[in-house]
PyMOL commands that place a pseudoatom at each C-alpha (Angstrom):
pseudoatom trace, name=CA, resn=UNK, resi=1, chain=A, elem=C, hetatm=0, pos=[12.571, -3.078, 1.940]
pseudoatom trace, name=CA, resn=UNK, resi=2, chain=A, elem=C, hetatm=0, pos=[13.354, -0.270, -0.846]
pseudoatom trace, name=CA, resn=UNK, resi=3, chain=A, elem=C, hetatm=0, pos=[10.583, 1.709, -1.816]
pseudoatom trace, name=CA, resn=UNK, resi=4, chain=A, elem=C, hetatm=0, pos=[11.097, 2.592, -5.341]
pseudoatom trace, name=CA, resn=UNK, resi=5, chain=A, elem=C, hetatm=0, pos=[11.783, 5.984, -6.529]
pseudoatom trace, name=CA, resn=UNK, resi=6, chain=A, elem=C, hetatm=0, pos=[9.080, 8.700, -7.332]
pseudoatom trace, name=CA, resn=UNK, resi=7, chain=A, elem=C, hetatm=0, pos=[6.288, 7.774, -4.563]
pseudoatom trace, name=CA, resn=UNK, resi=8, chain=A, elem=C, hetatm=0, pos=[3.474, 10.183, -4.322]
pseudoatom trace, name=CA, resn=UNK, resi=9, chain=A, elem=C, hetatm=0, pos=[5.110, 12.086, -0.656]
pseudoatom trace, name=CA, resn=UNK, resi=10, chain=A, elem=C, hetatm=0, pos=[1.446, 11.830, 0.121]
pseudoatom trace, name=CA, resn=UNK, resi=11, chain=A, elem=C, hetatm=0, pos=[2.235, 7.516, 1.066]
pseudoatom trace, name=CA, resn=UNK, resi=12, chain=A, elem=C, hetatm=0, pos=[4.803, 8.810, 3.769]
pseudoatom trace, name=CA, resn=UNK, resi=13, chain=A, elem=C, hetatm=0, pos=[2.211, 8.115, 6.330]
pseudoatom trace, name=CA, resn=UNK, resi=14, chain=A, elem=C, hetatm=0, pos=[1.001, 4.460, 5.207]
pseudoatom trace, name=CA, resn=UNK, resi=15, chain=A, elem=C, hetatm=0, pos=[4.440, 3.087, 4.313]
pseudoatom trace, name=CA, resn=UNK, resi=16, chain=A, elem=C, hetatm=0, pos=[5.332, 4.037, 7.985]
pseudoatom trace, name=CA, resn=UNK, resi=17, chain=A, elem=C, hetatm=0, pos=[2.107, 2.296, 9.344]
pseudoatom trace, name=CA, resn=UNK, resi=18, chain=A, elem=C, hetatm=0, pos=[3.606, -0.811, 6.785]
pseudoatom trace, name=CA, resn=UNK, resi=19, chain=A, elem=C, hetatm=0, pos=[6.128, -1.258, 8.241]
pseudoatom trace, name=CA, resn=UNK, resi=20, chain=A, elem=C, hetatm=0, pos=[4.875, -1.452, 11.999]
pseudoatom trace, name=CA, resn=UNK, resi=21, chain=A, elem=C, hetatm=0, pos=[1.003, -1.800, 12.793]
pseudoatom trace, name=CA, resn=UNK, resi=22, chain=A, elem=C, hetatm=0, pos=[-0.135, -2.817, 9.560]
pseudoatom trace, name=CA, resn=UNK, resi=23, chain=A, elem=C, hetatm=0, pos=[2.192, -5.560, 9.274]
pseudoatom trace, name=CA, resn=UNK, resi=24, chain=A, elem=C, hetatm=0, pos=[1.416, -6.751, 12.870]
pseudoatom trace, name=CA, resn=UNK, resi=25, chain=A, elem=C, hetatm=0, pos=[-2.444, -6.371, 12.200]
pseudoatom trace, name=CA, resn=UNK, resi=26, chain=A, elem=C, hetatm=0, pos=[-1.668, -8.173, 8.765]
pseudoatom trace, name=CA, resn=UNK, resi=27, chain=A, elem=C, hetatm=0, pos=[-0.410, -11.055, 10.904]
pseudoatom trace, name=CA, resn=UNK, resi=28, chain=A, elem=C, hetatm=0, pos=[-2.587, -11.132, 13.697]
pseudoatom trace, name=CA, resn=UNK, resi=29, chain=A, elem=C, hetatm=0, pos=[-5.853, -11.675, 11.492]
pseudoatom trace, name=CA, resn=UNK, resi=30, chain=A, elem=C, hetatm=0, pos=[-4.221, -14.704, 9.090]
pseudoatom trace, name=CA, resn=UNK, resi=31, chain=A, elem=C, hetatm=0, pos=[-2.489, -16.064, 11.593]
pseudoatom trace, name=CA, resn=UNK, resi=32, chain=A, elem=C, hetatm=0, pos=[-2.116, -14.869, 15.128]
pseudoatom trace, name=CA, resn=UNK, resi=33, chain=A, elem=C, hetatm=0, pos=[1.260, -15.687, 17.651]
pseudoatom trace, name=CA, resn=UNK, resi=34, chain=A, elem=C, hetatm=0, pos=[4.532, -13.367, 16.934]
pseudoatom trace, name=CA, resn=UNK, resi=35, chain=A, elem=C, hetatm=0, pos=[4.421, -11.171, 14.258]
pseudoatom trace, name=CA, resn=UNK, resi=36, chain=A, elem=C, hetatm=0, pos=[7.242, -11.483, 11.505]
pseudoatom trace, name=CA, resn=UNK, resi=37, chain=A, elem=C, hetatm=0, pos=[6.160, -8.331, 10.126]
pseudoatom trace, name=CA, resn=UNK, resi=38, chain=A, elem=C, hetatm=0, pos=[8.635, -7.420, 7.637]
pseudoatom trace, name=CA, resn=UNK, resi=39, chain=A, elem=C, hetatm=0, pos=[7.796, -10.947, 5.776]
pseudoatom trace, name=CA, resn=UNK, resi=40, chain=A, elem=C, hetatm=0, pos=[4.496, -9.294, 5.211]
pseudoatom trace, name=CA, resn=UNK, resi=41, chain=A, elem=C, hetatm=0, pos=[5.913, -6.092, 3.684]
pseudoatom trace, name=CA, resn=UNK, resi=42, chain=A, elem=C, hetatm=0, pos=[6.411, -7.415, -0.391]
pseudoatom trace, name=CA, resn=UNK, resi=43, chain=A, elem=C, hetatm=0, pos=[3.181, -8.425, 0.059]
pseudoatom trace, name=CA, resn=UNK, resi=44, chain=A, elem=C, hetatm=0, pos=[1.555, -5.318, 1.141]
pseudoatom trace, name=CA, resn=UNK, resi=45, chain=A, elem=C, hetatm=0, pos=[3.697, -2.732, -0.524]
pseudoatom trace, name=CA, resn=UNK, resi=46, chain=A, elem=C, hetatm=0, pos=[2.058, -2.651, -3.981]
pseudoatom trace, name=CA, resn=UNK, resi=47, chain=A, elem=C, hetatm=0, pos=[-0.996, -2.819, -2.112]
pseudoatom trace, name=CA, resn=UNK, resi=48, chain=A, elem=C, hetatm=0, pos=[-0.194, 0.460, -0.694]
pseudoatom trace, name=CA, resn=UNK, resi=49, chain=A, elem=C, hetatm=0, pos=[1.535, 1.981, -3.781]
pseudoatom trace, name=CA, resn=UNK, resi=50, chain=A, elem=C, hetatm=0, pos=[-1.396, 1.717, -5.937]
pseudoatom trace, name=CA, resn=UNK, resi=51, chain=A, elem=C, hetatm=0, pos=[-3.820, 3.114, -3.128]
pseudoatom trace, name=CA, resn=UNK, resi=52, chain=A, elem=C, hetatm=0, pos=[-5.699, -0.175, -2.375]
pseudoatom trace, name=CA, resn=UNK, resi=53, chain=A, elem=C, hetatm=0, pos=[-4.628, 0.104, 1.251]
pseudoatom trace, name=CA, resn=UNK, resi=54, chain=A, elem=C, hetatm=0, pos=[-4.315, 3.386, 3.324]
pseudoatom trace, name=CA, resn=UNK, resi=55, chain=A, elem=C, hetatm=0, pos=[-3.168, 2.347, 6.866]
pseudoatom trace, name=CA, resn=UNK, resi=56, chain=A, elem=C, hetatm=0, pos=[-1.414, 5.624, 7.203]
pseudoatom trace, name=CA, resn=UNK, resi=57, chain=A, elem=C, hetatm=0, pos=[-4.855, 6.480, 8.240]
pseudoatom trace, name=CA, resn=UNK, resi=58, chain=A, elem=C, hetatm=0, pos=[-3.808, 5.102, 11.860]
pseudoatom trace, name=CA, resn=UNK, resi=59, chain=A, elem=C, hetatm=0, pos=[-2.156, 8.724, 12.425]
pseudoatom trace, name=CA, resn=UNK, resi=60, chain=A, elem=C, hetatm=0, pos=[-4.549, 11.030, 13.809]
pseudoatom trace, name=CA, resn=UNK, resi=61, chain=A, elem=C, hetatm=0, pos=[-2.042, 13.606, 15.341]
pseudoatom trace, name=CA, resn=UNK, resi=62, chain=A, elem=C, hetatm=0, pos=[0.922, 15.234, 13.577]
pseudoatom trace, name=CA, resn=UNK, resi=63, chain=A, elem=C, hetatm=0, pos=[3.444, 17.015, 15.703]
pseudoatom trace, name=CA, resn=UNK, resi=64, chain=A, elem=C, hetatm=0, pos=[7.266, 18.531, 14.833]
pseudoatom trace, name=CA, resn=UNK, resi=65, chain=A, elem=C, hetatm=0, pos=[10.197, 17.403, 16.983]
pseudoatom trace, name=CA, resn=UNK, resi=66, chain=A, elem=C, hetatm=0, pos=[9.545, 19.844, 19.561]
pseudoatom trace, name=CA, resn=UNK, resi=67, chain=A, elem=C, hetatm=0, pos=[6.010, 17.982, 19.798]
pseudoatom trace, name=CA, resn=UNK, resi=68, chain=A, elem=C, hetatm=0, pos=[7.572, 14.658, 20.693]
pseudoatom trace, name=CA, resn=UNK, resi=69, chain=A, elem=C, hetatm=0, pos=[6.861, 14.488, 24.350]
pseudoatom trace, name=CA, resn=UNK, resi=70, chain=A, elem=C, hetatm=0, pos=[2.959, 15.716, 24.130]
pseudoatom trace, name=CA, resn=UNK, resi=71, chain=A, elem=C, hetatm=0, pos=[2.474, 13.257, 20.755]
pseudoatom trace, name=CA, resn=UNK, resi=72, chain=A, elem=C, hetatm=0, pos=[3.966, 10.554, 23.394]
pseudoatom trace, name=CA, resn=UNK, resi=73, chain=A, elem=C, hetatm=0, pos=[1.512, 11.673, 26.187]
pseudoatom trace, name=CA, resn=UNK, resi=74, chain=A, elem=C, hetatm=0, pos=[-1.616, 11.803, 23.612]
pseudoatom trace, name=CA, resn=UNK, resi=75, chain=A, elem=C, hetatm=0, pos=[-1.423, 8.640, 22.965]
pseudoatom trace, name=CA, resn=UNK, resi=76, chain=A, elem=C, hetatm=0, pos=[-0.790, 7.373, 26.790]
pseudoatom trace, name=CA, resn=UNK, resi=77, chain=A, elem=C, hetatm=0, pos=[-3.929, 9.401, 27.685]
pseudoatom trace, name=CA, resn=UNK, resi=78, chain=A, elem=C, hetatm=0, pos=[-5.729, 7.665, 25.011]
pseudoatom trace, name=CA, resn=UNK, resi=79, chain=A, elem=C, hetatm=0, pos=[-6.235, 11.088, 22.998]
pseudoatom trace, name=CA, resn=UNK, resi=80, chain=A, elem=C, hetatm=0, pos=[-4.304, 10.076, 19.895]
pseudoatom trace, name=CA, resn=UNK, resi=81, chain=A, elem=C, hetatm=0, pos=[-4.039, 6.355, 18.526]
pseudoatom trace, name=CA, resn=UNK, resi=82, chain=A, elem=C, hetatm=0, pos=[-0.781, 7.211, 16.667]
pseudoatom trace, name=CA, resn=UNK, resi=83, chain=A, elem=C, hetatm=0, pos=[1.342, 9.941, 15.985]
pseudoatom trace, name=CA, resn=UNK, resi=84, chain=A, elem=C, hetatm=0, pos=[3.097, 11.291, 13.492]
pseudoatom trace, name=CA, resn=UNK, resi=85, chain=A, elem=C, hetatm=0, pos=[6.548, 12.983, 13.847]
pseudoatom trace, name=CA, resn=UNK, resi=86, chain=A, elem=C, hetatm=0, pos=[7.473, 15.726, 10.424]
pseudoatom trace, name=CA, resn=UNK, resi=87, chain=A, elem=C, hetatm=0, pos=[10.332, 17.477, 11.243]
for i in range(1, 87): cmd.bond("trace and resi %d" % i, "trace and resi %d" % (i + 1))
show_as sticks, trace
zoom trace
């Protein structure tokens, strides 16, 4: 799915969470069974362009690269639901 040109940066974190938990979640309350998540994403794209949806919110932990490993082990030990990886 293309994202169109000039996003507000600030959506990094929600069009990553489209394109993984949100479109799972998306399909687990309308329908339930195997996700085909990226046949929710043109749905749910302008809903997160315009600010309607936020599930970037999901991230509570931001680490760099070198931060991989404890991010991973955060969210094992049940200390961070997601994380998010800025170089």
């Amino acid at each position: 799915m293309v994202v169109p040109a000039g996003f507000d940066q600030a959506l990094i974190p929600s069009l990553l969470a489209l394109s993984d938990v949100m479109s799972t979640g998306y399909h687990a309350a309308v329908t339930g069974g195997v996700a085909p998540a990226r046949a929710y994403i043109p749905t749910l794209l302008p809903l997160v362009l315009d600010g309607t949806i936020e599930p970037g919110r999901v991230f509570d932990r931001t680490v760099d690269l070198d931060g991989v490993p404890d991010g991973y082990r955060a969210m094992a030990d049940r200390e961070a639901l997601k994380v998010l990886v800025r170089p």
